[in-house]
ROZA-782512 format. One line per field, with one value per residue: x, y, z of N, C-alpha, C, O in turn. Coordinates in Angstrom, 3 decimals. Example, Ala and Ser with C-alpha at 12.3 -4.5 7.8 and 13.67 -1.06 7.14 Angstrom:
// ROZA-782512
n_u = c(13.190 | 12.850)
n_v = c(-5.690 | -2.250)
n_w = c(7.800 | 7.080)
ca_u = c(12.300 | 13.670)
ca_v = c(-4.500 | -1.060)
ca_w = c(7.800 | 7.140)
c_u = c(13.200 | 12.900)
c_v = c(-3.300 | 0.030)
c_w = c(7.800 | 7.870)
o_u = c(14.236 | 13.409)
o_v = c(-3.319 | 1.138)
o_w = c(8.465 | 8.039)
END
This chain:
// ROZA-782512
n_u = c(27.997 | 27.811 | 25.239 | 24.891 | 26.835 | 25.354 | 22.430 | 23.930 | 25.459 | 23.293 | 21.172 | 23.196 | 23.016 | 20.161 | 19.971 | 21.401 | 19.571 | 17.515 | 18.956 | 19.074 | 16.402 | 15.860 | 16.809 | 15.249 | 15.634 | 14.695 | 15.492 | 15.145 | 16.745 | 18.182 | 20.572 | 22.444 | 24.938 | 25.556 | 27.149 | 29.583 | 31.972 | 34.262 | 36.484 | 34.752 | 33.246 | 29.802 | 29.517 | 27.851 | 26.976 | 25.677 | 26.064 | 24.744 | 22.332 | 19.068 | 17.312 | 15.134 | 13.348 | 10.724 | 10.563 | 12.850 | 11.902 | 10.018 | 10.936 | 11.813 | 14.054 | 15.452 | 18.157 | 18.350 | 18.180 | 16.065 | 15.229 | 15.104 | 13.229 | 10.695 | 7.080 | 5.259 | 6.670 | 7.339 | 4.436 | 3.881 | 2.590 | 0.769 | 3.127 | 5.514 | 6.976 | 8.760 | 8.881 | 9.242 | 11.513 | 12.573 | 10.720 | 13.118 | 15.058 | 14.146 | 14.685 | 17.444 | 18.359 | 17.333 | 19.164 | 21.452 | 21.227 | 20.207 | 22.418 | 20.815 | 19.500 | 16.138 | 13.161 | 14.178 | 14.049 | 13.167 | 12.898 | 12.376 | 10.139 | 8.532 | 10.060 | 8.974 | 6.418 | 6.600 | 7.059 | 5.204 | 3.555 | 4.340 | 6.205 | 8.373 | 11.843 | 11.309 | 13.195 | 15.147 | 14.329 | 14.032 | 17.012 | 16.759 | 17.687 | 16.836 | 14.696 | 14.403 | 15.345 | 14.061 | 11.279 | 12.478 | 12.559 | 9.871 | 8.246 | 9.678 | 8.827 | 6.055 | 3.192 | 1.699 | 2.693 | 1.926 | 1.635 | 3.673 | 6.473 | 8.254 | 12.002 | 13.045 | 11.075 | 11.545 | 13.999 | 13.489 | 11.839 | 13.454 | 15.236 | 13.611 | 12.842 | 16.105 | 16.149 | 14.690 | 15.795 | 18.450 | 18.222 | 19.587 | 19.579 | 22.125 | 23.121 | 22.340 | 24.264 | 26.357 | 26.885 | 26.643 | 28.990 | 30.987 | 29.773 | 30.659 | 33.548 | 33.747)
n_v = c(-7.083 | -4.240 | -3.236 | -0.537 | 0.988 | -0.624 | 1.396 | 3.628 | 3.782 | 3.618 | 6.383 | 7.815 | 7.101 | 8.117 | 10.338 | 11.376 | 10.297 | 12.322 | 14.793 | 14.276 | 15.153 | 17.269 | 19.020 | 17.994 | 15.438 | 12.285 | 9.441 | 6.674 | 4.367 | 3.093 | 1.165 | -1.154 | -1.412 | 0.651 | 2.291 | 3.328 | 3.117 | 5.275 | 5.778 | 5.835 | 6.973 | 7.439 | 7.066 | 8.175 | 6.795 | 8.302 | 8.353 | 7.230 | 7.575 | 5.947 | 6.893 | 6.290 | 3.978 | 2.548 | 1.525 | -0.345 | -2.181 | -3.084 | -4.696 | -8.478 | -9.875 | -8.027 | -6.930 | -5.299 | -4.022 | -4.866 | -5.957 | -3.953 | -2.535 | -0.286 | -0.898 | 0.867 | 1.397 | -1.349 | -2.300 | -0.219 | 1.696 | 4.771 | 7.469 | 8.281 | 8.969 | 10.704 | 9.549 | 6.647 | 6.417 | 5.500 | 3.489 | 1.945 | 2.733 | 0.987 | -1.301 | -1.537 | -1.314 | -3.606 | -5.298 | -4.651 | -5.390 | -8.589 | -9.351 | -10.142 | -10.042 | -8.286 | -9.629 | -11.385 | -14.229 | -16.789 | -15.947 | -13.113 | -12.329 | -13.750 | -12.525 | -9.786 | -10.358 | -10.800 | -8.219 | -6.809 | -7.930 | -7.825 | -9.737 | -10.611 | -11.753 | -14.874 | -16.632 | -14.947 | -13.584 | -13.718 | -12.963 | -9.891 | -8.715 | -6.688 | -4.845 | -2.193 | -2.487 | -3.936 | -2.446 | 0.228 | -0.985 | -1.606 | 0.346 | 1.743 | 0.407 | 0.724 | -0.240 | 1.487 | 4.218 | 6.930 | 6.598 | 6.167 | 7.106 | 10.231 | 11.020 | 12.302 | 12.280 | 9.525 | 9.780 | 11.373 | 9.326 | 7.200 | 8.612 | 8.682 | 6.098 | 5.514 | 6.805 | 6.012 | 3.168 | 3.170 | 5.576 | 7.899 | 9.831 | 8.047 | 7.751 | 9.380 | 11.207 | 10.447 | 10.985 | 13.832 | 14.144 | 13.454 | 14.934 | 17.381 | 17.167 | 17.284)
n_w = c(-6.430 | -4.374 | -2.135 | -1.638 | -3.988 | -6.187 | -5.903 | -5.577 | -8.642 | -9.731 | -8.839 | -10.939 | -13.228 | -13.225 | -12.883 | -15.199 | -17.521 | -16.338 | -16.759 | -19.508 | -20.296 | -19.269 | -21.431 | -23.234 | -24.761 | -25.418 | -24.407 | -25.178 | -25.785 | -23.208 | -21.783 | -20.089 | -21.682 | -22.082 | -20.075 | -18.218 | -16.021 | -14.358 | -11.725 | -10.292 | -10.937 | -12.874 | -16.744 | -19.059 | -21.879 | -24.842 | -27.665 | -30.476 | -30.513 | -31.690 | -34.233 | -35.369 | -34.151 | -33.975 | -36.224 | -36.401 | -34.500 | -35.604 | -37.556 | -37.981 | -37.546 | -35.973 | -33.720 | -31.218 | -28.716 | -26.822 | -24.285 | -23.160 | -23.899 | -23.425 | -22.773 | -24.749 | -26.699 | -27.811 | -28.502 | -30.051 | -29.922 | -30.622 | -29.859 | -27.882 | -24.300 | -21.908 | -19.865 | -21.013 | -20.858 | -18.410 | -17.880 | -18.855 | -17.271 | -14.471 | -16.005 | -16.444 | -13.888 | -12.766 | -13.872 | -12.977 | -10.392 | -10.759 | -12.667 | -15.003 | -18.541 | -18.273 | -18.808 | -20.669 | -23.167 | -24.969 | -27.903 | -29.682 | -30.258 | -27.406 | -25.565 | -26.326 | -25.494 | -22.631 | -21.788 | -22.711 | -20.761 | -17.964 | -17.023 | -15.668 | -15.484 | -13.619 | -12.288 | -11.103 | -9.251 | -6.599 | -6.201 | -6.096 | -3.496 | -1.272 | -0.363 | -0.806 | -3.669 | -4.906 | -4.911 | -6.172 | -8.526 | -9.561 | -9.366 | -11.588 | -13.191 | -14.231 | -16.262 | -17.298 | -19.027 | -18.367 | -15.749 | -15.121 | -12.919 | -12.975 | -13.858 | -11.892 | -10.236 | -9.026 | -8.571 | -6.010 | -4.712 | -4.408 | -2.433 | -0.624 | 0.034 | 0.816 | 3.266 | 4.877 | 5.442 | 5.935 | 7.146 | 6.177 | 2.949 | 1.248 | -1.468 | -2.637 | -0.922 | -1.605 | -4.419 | -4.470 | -3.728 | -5.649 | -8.105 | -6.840 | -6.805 | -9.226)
ca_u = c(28.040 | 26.869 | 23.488 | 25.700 | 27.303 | 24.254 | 22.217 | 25.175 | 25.423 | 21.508 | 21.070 | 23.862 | 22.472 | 18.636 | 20.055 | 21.936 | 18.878 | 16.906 | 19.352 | 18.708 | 14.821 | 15.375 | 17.294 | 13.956 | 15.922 | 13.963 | 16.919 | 14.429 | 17.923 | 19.245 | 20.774 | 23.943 | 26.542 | 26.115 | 27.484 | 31.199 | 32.585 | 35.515 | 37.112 | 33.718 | 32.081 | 29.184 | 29.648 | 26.585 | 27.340 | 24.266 | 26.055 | 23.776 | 20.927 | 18.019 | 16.185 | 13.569 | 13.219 | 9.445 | 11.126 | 13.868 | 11.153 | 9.185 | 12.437 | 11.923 | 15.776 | 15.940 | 19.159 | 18.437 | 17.875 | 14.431 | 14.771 | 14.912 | 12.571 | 9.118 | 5.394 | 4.402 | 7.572 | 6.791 | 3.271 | 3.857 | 1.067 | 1.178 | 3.485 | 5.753 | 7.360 | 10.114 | 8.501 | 9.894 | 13.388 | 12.165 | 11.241 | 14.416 | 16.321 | 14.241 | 15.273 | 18.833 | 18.351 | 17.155 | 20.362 | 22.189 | 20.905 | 20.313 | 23.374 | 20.408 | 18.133 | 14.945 | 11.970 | 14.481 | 12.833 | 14.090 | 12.536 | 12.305 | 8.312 | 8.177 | 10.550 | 8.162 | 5.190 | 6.753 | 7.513 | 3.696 | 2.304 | 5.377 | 6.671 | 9.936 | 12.597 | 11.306 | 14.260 | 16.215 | 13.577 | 14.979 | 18.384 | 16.303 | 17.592 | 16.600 | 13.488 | 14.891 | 15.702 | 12.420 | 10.637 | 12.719 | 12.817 | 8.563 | 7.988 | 10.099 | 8.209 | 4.618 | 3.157 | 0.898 | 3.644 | 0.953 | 1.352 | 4.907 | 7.239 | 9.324 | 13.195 | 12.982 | 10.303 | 12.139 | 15.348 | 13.320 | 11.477 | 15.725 | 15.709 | 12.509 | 13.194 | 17.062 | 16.402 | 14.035 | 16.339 | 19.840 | 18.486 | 19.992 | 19.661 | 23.228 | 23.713 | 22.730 | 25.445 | 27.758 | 26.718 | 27.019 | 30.633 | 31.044 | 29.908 | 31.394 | 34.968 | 34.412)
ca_v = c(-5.645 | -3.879 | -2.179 | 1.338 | 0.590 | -0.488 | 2.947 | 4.948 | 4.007 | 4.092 | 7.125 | 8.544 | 6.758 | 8.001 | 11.971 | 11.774 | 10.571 | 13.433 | 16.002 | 14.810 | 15.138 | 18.416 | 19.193 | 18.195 | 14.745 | 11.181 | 8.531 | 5.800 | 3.121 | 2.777 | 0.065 | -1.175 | -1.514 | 2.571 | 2.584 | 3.070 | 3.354 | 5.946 | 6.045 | 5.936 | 8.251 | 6.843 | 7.845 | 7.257 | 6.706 | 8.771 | 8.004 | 6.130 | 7.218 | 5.726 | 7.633 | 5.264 | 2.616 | 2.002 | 0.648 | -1.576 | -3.053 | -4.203 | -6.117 | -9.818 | -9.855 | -6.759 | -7.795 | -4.745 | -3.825 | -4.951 | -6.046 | -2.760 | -1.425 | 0.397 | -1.598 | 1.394 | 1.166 | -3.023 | -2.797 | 0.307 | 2.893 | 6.332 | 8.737 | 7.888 | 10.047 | 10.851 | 8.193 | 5.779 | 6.252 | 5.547 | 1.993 | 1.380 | 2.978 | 0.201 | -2.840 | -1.561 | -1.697 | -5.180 | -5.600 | -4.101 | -6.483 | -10.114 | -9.520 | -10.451 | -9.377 | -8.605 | -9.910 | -12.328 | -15.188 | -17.863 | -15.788 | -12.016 | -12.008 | -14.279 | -11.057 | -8.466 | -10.927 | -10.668 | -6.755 | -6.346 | -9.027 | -7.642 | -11.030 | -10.624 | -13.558 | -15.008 | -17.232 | -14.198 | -12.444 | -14.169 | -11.976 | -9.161 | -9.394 | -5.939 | -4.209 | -1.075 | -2.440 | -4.244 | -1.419 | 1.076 | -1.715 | -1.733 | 1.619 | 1.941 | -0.781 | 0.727 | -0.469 | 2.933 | 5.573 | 7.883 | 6.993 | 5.796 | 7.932 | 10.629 | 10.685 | 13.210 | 11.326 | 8.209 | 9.839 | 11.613 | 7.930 | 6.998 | 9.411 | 8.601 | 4.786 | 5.179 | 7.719 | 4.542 | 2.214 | 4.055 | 6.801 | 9.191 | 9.393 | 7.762 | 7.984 | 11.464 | 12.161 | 10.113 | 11.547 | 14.953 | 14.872 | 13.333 | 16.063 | 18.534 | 16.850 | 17.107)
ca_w = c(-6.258 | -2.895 | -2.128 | -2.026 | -5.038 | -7.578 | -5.410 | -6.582 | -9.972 | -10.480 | -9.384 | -11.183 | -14.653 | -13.589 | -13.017 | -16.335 | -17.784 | -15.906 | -17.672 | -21.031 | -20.414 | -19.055 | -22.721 | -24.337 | -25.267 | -24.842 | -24.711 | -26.395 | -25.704 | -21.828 | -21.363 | -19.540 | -22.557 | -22.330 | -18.761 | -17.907 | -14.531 | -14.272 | -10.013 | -8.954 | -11.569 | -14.189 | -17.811 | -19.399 | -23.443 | -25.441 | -28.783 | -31.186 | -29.989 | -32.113 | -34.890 | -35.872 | -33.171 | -34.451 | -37.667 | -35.631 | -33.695 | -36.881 | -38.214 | -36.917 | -37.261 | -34.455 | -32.488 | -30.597 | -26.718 | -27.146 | -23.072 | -22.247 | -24.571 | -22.741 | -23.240 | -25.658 | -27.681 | -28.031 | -29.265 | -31.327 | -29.664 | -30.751 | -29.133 | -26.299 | -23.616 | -20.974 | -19.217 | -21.765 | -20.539 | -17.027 | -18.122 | -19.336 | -16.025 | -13.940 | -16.530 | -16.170 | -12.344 | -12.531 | -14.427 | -11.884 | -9.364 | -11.190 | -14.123 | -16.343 | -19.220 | -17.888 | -19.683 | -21.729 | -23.638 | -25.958 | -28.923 | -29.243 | -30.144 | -26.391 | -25.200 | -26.524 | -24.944 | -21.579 | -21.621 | -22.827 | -19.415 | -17.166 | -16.616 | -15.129 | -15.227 | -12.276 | -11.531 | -10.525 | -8.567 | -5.256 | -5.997 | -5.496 | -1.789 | -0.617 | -0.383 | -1.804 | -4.989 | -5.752 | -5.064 | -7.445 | -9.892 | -9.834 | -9.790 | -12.788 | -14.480 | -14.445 | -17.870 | -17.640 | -19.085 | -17.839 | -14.369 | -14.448 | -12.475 | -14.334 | -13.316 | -10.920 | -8.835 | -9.116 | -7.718 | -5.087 | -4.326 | -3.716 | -1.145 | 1.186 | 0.522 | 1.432 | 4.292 | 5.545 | 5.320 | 6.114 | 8.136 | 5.728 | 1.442 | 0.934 | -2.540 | -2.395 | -0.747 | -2.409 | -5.733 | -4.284 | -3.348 | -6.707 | -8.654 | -6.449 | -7.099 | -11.044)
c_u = c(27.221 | 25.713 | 23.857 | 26.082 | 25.899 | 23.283 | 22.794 | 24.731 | 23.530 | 20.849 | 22.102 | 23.632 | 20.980 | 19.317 | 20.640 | 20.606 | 17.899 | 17.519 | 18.897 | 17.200 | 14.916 | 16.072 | 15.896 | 14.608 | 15.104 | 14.702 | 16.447 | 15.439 | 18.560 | 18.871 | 22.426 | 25.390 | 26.651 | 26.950 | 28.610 | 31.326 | 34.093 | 35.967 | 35.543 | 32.510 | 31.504 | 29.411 | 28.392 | 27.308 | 25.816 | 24.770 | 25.035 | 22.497 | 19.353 | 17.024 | 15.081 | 13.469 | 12.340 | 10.060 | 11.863 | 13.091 | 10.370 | 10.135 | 12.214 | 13.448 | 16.062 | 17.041 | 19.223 | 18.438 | 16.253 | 13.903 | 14.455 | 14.313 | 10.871 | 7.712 | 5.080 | 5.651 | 7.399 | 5.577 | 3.068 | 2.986 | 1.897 | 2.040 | 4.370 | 6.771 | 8.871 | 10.345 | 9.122 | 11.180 | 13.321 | 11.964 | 12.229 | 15.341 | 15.848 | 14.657 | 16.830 | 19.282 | 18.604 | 18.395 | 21.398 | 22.505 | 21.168 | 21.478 | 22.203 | 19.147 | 17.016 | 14.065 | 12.819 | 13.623 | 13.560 | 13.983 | 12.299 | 10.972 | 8.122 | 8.925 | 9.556 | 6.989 | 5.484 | 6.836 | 5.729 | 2.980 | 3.280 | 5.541 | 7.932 | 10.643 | 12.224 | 12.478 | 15.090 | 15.509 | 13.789 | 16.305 | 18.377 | 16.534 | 17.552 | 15.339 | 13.605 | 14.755 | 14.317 | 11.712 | 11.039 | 12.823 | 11.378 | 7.827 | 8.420 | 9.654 | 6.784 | 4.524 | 2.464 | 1.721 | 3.087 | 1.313 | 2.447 | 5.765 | 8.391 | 10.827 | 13.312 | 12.368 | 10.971 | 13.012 | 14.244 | 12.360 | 12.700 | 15.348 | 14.963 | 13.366 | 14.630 | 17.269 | 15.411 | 14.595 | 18.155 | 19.730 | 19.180 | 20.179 | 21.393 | 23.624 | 23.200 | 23.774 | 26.986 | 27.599 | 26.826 | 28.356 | 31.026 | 31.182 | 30.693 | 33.135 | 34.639 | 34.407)
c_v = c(-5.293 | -3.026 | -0.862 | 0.989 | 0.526 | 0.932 | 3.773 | 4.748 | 4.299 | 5.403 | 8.286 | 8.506 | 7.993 | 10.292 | 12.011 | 11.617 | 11.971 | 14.804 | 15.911 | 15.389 | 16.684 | 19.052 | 18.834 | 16.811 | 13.600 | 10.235 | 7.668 | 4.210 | 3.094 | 1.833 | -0.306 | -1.179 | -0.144 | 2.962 | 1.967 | 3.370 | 4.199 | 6.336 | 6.490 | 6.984 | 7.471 | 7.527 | 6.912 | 7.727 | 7.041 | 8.450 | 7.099 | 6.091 | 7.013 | 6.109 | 7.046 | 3.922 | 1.965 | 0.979 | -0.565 | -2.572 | -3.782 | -4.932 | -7.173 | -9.910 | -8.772 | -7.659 | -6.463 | -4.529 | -4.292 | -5.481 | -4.947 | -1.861 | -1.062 | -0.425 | -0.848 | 1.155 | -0.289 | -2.831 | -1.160 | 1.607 | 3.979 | 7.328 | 7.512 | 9.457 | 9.889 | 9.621 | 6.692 | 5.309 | 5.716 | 3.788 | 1.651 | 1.378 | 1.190 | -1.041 | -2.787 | -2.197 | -3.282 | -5.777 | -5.882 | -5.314 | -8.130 | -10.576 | -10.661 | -9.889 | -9.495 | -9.185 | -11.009 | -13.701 | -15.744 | -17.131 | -14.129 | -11.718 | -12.664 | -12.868 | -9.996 | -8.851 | -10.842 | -9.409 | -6.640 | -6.992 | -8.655 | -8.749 | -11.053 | -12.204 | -13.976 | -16.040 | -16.422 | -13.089 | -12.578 | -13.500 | -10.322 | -8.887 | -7.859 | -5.117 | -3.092 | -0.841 | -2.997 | -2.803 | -0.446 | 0.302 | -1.252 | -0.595 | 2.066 | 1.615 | -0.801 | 0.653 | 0.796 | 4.072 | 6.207 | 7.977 | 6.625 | 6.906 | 8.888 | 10.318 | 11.412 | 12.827 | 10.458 | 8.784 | 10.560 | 10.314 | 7.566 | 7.210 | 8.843 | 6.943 | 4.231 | 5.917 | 6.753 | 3.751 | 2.684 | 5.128 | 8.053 | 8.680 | 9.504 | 7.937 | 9.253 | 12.104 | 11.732 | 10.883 | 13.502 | 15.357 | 14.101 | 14.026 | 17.168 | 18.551 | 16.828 | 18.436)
c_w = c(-5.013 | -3.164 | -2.439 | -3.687 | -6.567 | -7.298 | -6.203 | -8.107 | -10.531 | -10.103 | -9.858 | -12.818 | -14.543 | -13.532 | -14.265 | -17.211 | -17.586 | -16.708 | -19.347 | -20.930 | -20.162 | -20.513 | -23.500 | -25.103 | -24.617 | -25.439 | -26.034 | -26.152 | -24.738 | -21.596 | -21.385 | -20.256 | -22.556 | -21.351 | -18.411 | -16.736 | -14.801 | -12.917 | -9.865 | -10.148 | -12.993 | -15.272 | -18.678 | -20.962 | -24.410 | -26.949 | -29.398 | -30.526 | -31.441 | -33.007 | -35.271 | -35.340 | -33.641 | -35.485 | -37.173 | -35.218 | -34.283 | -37.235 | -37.440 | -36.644 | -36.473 | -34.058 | -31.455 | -28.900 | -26.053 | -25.983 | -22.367 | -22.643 | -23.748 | -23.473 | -24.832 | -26.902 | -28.627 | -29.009 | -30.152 | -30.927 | -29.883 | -29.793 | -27.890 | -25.244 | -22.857 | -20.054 | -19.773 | -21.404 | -19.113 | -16.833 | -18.095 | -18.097 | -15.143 | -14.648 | -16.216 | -14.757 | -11.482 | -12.706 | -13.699 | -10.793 | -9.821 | -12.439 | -15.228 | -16.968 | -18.664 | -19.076 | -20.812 | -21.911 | -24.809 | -27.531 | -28.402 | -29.007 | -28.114 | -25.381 | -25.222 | -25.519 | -23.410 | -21.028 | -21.743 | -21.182 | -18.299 | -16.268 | -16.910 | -15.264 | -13.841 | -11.448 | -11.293 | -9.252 | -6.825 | -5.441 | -5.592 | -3.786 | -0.959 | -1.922 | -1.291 | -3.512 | -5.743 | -5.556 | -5.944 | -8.739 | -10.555 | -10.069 | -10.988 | -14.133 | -14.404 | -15.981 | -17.957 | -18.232 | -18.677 | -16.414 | -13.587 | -13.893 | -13.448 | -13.391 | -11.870 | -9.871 | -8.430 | -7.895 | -6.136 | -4.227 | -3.628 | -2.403 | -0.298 | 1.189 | 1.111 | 2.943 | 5.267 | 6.223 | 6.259 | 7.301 | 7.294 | 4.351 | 1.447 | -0.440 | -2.921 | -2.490 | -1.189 | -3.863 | -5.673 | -4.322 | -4.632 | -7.889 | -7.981 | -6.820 | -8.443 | -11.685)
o_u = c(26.196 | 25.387 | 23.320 | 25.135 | 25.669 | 23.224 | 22.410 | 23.851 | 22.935 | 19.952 | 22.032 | 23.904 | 20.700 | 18.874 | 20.315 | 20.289 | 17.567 | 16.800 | 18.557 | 16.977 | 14.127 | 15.433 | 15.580 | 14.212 | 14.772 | 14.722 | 16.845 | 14.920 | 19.767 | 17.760 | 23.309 | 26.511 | 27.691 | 27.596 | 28.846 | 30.452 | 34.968 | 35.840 | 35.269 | 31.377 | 32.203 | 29.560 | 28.131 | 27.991 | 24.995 | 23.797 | 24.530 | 21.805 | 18.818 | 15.869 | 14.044 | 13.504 | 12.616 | 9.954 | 11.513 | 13.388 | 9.955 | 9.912 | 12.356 | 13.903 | 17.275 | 16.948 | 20.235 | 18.933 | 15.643 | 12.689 | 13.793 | 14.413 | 10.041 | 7.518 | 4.777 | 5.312 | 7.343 | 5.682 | 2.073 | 2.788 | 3.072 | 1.406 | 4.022 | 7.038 | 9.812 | 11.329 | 9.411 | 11.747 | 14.458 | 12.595 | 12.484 | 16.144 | 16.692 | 15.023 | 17.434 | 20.090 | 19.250 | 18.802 | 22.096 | 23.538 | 22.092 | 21.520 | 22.561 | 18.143 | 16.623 | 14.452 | 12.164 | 12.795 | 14.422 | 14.766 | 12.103 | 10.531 | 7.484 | 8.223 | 9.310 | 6.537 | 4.431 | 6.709 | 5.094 | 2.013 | 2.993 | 5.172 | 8.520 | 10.162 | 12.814 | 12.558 | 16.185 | 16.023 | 13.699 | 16.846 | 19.270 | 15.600 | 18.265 | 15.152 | 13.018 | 14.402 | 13.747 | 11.839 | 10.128 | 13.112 | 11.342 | 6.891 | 7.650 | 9.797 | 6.153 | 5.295 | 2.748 | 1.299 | 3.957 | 1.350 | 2.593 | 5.719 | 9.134 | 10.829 | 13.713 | 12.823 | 11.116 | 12.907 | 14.492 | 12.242 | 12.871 | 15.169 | 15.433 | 14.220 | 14.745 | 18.247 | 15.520 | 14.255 | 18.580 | 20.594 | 19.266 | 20.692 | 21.987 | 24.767 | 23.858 | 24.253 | 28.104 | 28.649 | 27.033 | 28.844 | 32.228 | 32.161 | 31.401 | 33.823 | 35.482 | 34.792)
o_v = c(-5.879 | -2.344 | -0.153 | 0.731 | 1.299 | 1.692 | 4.433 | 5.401 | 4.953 | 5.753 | 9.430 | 9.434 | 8.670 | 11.202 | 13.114 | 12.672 | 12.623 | 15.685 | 16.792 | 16.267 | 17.403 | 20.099 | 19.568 | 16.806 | 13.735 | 10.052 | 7.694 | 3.107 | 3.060 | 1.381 | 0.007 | -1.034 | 0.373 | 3.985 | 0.766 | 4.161 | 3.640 | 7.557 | 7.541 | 7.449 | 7.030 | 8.732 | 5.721 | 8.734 | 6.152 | 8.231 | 6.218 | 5.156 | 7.998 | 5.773 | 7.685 | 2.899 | 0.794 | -0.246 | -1.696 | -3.745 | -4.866 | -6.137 | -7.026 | -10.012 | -8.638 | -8.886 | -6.494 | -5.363 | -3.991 | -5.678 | -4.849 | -0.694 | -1.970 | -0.424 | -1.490 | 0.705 | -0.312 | -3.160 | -1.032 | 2.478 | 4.211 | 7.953 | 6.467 | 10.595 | 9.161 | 8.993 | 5.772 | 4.228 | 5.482 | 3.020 | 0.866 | 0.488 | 0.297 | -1.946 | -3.777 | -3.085 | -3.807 | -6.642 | -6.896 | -5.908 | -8.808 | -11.666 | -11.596 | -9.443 | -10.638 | -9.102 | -11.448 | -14.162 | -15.158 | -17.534 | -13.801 | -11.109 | -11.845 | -12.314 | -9.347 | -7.983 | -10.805 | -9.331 | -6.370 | -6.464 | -9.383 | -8.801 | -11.365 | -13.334 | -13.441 | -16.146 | -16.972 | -12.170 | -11.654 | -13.550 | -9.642 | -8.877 | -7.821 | -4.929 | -3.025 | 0.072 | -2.616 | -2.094 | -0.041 | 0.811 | -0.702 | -0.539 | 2.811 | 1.996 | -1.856 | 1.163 | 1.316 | 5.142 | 6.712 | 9.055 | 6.597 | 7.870 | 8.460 | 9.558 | 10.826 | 12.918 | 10.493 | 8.489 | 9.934 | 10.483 | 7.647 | 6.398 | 8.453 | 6.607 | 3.138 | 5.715 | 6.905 | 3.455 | 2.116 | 5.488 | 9.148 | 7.579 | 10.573 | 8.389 | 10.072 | 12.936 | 12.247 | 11.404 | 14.242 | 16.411 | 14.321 | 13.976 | 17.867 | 19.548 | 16.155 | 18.563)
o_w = c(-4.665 | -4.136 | -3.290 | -4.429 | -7.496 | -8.264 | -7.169 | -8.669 | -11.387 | -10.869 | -9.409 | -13.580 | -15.532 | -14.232 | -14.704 | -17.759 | -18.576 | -17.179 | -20.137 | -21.763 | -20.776 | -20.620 | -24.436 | -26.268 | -23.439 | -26.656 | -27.198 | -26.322 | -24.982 | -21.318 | -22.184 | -19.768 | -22.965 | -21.582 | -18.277 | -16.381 | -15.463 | -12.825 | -9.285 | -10.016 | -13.905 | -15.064 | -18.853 | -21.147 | -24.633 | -27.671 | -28.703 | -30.123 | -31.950 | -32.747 | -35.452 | -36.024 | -33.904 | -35.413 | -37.511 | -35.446 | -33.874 | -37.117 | -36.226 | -35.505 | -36.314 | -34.040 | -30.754 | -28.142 | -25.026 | -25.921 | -21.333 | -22.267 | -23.697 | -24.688 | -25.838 | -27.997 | -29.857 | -30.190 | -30.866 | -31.774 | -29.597 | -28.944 | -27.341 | -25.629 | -23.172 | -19.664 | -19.007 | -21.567 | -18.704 | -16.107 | -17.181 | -17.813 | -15.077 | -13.898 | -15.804 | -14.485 | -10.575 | -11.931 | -13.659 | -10.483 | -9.369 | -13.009 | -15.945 | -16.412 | -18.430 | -20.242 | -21.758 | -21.125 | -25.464 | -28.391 | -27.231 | -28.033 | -27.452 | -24.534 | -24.205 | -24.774 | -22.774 | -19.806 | -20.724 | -20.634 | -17.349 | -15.094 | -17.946 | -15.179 | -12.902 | -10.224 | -11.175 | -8.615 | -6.016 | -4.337 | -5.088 | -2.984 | 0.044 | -3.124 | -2.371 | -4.258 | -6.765 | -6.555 | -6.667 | -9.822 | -11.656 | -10.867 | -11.594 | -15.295 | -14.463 | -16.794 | -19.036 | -17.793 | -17.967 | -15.821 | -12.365 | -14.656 | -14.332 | -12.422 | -10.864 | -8.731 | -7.208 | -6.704 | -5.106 | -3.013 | -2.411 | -1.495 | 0.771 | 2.009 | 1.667 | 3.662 | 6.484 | 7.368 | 7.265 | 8.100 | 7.849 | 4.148 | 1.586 | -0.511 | -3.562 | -3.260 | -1.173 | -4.239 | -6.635 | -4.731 | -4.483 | -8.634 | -8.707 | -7.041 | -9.037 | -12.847)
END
């Protein structure tokens, strides 16, 4: 997949996220089986979203998303936020980029243990092959929810780092004439 291409779709996932948040919704579950492609346009899939994740995540038998689940979600701490979903956009990202689970691990507890020490698969971290994308991956993946970026930063992060790179925020403006045609 091209640099335009994963851009586009990420931020066309991270503004759909951004709408639910501005709805007062906190996804809690993004991750790529939600994400359809229709001529160019993302359809993000919010069905099944999650009422008691805490509970899922105690089950040793989880077969859940549990790569793309947020630090605080993993070890259980009180309260989580908008920020939560923000994790999840950069694991997707990674997704995006290396077609694989971040933080996977032969065992889910060694999964949860890698999401808690943010120990990425490092045999894919060489596919990373632009600057761009590590950087919105890492920003995405502050373990602080406190000090991780909400969606809105993120996408405006996009912009400086593609107006860097490009000379002008490209999936901006592809995502502009996007919406404008729907």
């Amino acid at each position: 997949m091209s640099l335009f291409n994963i851009l586009s779709i990420f931020r066309q996932l991270t503004s759909a996220v951004a709408h639910l948040h501005v709805k007062g919704i906190i996804h809690r579950d993004v991750h790529p089986t939600r994400l359809h492609m229709n001529n160019g346009l993302l359809k993000f899939n919010t069905i099944g979203l999650p009422y008691n994740f805490k509970k899922l995540l105690k089950n040793p038998n989880y077969s859940g998303h549990v790569s793309y689940s947020a630090p605080e979600l993993i070890s259980e701490e009180r309260g989580f936020s908008f920020n939560t979903d923000t994790w999840s956009l950069g694991c997707v990202l990674y997704y995006l980029v290396t077609k694989q689970d971040p933080f996977q691990a032969d065992s889910i507890d060694q999964t949860k243990r890698n999401i808690l020490e943010l120990k990425l698969d490092e045999s894919n971290t060489l596919k990373f092959h632009n600057e761009i994308l590590q950087r919105l991956i890492y920003q995405c993946l502050e373990r602080n929810p406190e000090t991780r970026m909400t969606c809105e930063q993120i996408l405006a992060f996009q912009d400086e780092l593609e107006l860097a790179y490009f000379k002008m925020p490209l999936s901006k403006m592809h995502f502009d004439l996007i919406m404008r045609d729907t």
